[in-house]
N, C-alpha and C positions, 0 to 999 in steps of 0.2 A: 514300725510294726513288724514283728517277726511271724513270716506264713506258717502256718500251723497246717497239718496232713491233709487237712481237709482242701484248702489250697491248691497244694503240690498237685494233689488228686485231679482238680478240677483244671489245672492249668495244662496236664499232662494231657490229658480226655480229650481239651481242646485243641495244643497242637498236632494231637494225632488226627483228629477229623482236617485239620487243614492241610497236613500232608499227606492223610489219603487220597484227599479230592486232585491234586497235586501229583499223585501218582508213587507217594513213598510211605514206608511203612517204618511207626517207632518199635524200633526194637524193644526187649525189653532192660538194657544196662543203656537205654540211652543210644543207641545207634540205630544210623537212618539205614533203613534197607530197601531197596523196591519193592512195589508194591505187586503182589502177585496175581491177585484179580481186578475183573475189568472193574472198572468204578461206573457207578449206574448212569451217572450225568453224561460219561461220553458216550455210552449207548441211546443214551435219550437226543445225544445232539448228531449223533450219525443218521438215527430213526429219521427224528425232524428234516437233517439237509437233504435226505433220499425224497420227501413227502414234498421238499421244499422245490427238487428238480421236476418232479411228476408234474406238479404245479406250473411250475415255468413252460413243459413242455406244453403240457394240454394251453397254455396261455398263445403263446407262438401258435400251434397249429391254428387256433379260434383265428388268430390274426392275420394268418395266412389266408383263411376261408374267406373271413370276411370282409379283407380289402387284399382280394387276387388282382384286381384291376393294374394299385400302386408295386405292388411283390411280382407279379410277371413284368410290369413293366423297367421294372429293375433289373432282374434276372435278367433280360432279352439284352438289354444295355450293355451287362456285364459280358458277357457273351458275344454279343458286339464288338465292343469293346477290344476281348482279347483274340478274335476273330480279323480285327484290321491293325491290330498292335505291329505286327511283322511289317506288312507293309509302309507304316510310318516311321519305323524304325530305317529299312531299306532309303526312305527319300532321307531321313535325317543323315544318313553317309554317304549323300552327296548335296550334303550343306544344303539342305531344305530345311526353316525352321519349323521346331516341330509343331508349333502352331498350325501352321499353314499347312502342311501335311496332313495334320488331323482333317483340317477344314478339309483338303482335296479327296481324302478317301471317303469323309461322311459323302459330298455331294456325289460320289462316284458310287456309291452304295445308293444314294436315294434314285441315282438316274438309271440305274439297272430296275431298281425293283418298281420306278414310273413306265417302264420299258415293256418288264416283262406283266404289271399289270394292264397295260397298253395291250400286249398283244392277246393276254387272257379274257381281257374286256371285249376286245373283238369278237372273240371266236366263241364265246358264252353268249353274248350279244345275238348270234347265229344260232345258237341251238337253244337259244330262248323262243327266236323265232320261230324255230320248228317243233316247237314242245305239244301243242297242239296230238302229234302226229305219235310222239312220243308218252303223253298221257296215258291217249287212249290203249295202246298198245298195253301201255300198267294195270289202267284201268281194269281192262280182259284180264288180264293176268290175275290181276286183286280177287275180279270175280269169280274165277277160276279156283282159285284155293278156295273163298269163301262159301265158295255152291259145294266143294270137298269137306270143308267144316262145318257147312248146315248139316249134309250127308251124318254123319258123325252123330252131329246132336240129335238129329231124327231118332238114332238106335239107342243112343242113351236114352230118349224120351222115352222107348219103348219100356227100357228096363225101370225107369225108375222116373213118372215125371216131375214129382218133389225135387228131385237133385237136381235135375234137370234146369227146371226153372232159377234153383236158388242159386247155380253157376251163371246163369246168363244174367242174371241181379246183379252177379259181382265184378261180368266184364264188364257192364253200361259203363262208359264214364262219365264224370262228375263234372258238372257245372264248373267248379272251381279248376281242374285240371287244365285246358286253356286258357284262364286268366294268367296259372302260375309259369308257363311256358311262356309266353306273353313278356310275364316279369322276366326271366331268366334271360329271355333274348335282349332286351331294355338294358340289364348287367350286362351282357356282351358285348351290344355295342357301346354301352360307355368306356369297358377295357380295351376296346381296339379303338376308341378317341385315344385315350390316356399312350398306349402306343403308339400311334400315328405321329400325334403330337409334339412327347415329349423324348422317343426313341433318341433320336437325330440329337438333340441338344445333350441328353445326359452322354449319350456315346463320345461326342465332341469335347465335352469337359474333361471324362474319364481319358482321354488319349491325349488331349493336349497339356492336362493338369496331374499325366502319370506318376511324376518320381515326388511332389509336393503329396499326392495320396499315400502311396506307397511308403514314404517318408510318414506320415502321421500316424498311416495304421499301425507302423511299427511300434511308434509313440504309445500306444494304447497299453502297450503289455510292459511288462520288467524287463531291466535289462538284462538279469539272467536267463529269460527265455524267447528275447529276440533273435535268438541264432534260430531257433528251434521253428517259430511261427517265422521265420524269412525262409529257410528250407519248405515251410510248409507252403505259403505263396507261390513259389517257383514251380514245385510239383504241378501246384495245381494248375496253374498257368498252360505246363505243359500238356497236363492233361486234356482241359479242352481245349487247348489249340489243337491237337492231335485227333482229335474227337469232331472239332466242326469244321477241320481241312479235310478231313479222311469222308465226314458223313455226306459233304457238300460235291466230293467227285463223286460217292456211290451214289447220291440220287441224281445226277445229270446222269449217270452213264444207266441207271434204269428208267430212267424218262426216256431217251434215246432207244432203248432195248425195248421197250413196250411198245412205244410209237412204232419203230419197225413192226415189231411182231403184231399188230391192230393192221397196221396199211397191207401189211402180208395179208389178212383176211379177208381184206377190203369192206374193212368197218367206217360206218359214218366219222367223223371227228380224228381222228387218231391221236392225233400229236395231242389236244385236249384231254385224251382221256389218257394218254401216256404219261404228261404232266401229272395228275392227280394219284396216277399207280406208283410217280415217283414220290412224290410227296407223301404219301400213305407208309412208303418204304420205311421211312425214317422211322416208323414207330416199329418196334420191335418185336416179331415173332405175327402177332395178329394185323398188321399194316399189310402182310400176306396175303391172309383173308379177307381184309375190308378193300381193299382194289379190285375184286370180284364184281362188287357193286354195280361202280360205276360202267363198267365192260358190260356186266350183263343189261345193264339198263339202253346201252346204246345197243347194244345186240338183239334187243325184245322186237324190233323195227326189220332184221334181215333173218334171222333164223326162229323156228318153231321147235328145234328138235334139242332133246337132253345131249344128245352128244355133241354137236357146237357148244352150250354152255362150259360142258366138259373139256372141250380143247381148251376153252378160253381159259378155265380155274386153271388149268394143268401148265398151260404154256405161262400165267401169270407167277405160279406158285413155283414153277422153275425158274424162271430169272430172279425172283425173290431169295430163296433160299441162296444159288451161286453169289448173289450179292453180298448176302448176309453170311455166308461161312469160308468165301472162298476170297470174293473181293476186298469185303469191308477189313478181314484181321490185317489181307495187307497195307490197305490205307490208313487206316486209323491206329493198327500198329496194337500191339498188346500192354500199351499204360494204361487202360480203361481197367481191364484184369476186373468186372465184372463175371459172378456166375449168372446162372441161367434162372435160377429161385428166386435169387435178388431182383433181377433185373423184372421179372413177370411181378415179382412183387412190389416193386415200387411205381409198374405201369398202372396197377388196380389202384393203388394208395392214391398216386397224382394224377391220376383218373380220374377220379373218384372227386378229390380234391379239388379240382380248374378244368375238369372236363377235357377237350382236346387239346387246349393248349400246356395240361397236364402230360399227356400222352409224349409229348414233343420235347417237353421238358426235365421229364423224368431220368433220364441216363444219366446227362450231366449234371442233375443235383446228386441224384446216388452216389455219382463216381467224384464227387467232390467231398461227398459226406466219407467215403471208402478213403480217402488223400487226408483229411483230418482224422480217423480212426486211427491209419499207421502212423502217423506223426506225434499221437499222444498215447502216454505211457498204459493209462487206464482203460482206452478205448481198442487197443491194438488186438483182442479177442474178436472184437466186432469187423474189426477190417479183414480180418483172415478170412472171417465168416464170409462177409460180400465178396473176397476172392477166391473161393476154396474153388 
């Protein structure tokens, strides 16, 4: 059967659609040229994978919120993890196996923190006893602002008592607000079961089952860019090792520094409450202001006057800050190479997210997510950003 033009035509028409889509254009004597605009399919499949990651991400975070219990207790392991790696490595060179190593540093981490919950149990145990004393002492206080806030609403009532009223409508709270507190604390303690728990064992696997992991995860990717994700492991490694050796001397030497500076007052409890201004330190920039708290709550008991408080914020807010600009860059060293924006912003995010064990959490996730930005071609805008 000999093609006839009508044929030709329709044969023509058709392999030009299939090398447009293909990305080539038929000349008109028959020659293939590129094709010079975009073809609509790969814009519709770039649109889709963008819509396709927004997807994934809002999916992960949902999964994060909603089983923080399994996700922190992970985290905490990891972190663990490369927090007692040095030390196992140290006994392994001197032909310790590394099994046994692991075991010895897990039990030597659970007998410090049996130790130091031991002596925190006591001395809480104490000023449980004397709360009574310390209550009351709140209690005035509570009263005292509150008889300032009626003051207040008396004058508003004057001006307007429709507003008046319809404001005090809106503080009452709600029946259901204590139940959902209630629930939230019930969440709590099943994430610090799930830590308690299974901390020790997953830590123990990750450290005595290091190069079999480290080996698989490598496995995961191609093997043209397992140079790339093996560069990227190491960083990061570095990173919070550098981050929870460095973070772990500044809050001992501000527990230490606040204790002094409390017994210097001659404040009830010191070293207890020294403890918690060091603990509080670790959160960044507002761990400042929330050790105030505790200080003033033991203070309400010995002084009546604005300017005790005032020493207290002022001498708290001074070993804070020396800690955090003057100590910490030397300990922890500048591989963290967080900004100031980032860093406040990912304390609101995993704030927000896990609550306090957000707060605790946040730096090293940031500055892990900052170690995969520069590592990858696409993301390395985003890294500059968290370091600028």
């Amino acid at each position: 059967m000999v093609p006839t033009k009508q044929h030709a035509a329709a044969e023509h028409a058709a392999c030009g659609s299939v090398l447009f889509l293909l990305g080539i254009e038929w000349g008109r004597n028959g020659v293939y040229v590129p094709a010079t605009d975009t073809p609509p399919s790969l814009v519709r499949i770039s649109g889709s994978t963008f819509s396709l990651r927004l997807i994934a991400a809002a999916i992960i975070l949902l999964f994060c919120y909603y089983a923080q219990g399994v996700v922190i207790t992970l985290l905490l392991s990891i972190l663990l993890a490369y927090f007692l790696d040095p030390a196992v490595e140290l006994l392994e060179r001197v032909h310790v196996p590394r099994t046994l190593g692991s075991m010895i540093m897990v039990l030597i981490l659970i007998a410090v923190l049996v130790a130091v919950g031991y002596g925190l149990g006591e001395r809480t145990a104490d000023f449980a006893a004397n709360w009574p004393k310390y209550g009351g002492m709140l209690k005035q206080a509570a009263s005292t602002v509150e008889g300032k806030i009626s003051g207040l609403e008396g004058r508003v009532t004057d001006i307007g008592p429709d507003a008046a009223n319809a404001a005090r409508a809106e503080v009452r709270p709600e029946p259901g607000v204590l139940r959902s507190l209630i629930l939230r604390g019930i969440g709590s303690l099943y994430a610090l079961f799930l830590e308690v728990t299974f901390v020790p064992f997953l830590v123990f696997f990750m450290l005595a089952g290091k190069r079999e992991v480290w080996h698989g995860t490598l496995q995961l990717f191609p093997v043209s860019r397992r140079t790339q994700v093996k560069e990227t492991l190491e960083d990061m490694r570095e990173v919070l090792r550098d981050y929870l050796a460095g973070m772990t001397l500044v809050t001992l030497m501000v527990i230490a520094a606040s204790s002094l500076f409390f017994w210097f007052l001659d404040m009830d409890y010191p070293i207890l409450t020294g403890i918690a201004s060091g603990l509080l330190n670790m959160v960044p920039y507002i761990g400042a202001v929330m050790a105030w708290l505790p200080a003033f709550l033991i203070a309400l008991a010995k002084w009546k006057t604005i300017g005790s408080f005032l020493l207290i914020a002022g001498g708290l807010t001074a070993i804070h800050v020396l800690a955090l600009n003057f100590v910490a860059p030397q300990l922890v060293g500048r591989r963290v190479r967080l900004n100031a924006v980032a860093i406040t912003i990912s304390l609101l995010f995993w704030g927000w997210v896990w609550g306090g064990m957000g707060l605790l959490l946040a730096i090293p996730i940031t500055a892990t997510l900052r170690v995969i930005c520069d590592h990858t071609d696409s993301w390395r805008p985003i890294g500059r950003w968290l370091s600028a």
